[in-house]
C-alpha positions in Angstrom: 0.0 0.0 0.0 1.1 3.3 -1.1 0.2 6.0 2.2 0.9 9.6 1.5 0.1 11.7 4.6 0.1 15.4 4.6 2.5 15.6 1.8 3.6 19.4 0.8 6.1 21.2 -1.2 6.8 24.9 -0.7 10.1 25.9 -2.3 11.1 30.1 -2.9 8.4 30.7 -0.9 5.6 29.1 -4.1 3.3 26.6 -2.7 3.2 24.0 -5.0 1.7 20.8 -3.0 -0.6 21.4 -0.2 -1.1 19.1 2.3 -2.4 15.7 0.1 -3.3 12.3 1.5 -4.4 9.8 0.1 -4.2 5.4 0.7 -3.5 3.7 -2.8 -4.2 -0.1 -1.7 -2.3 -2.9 -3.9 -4.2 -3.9 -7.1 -5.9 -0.3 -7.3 -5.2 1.9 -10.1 -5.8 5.4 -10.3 -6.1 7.9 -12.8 -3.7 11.5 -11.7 -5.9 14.4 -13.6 -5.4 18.3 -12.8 -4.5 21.6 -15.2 -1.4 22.9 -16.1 0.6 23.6 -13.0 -1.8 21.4 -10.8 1.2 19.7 -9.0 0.7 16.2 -10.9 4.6 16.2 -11.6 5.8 17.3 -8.3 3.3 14.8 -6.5 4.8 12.1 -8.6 8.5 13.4 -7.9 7.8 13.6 -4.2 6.5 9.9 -4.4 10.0 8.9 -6.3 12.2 11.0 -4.1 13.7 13.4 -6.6 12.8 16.3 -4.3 12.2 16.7 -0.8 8.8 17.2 0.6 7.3 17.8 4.0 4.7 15.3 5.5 4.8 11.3 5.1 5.2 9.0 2.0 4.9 5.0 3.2 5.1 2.3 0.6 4.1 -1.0 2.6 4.5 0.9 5.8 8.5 1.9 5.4 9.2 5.3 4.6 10.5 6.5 1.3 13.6 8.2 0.8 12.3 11.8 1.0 
């Protein structure tokens, strides 16, 4: 299971991720829809650990490298 909990990005001063949770359970698929400078990319960076984010990202319950 995929938890992210609380999950923001704030850098210059720009907020670009506000607080998001959400529980992705195994065999789930979801669709990651927004406009142009919505945050889909840096939500998806955050997840990968290319930049470092505030709040909590779990896969399986251990922590990703943030």
């Amino acid at each position: 299971m995929l938890q992210l909990t609380n999950v923001s990005f704030k850098p210059q001063g720009k907020l670009l991720l506000n607080q998001v949770s959400i529980s992705v359970k195994a065999g789930e698929v979801y669709g990651l829809l927004g406009a142009n400078g919505a945050g889909k990319t840096t939500l998806l960076k955050a997840i990968s650990g290319d930049i470092k984010a505030s709040g909590s990202i779990t896969l399986y319950g251990k922590a990703l490298a943030q």
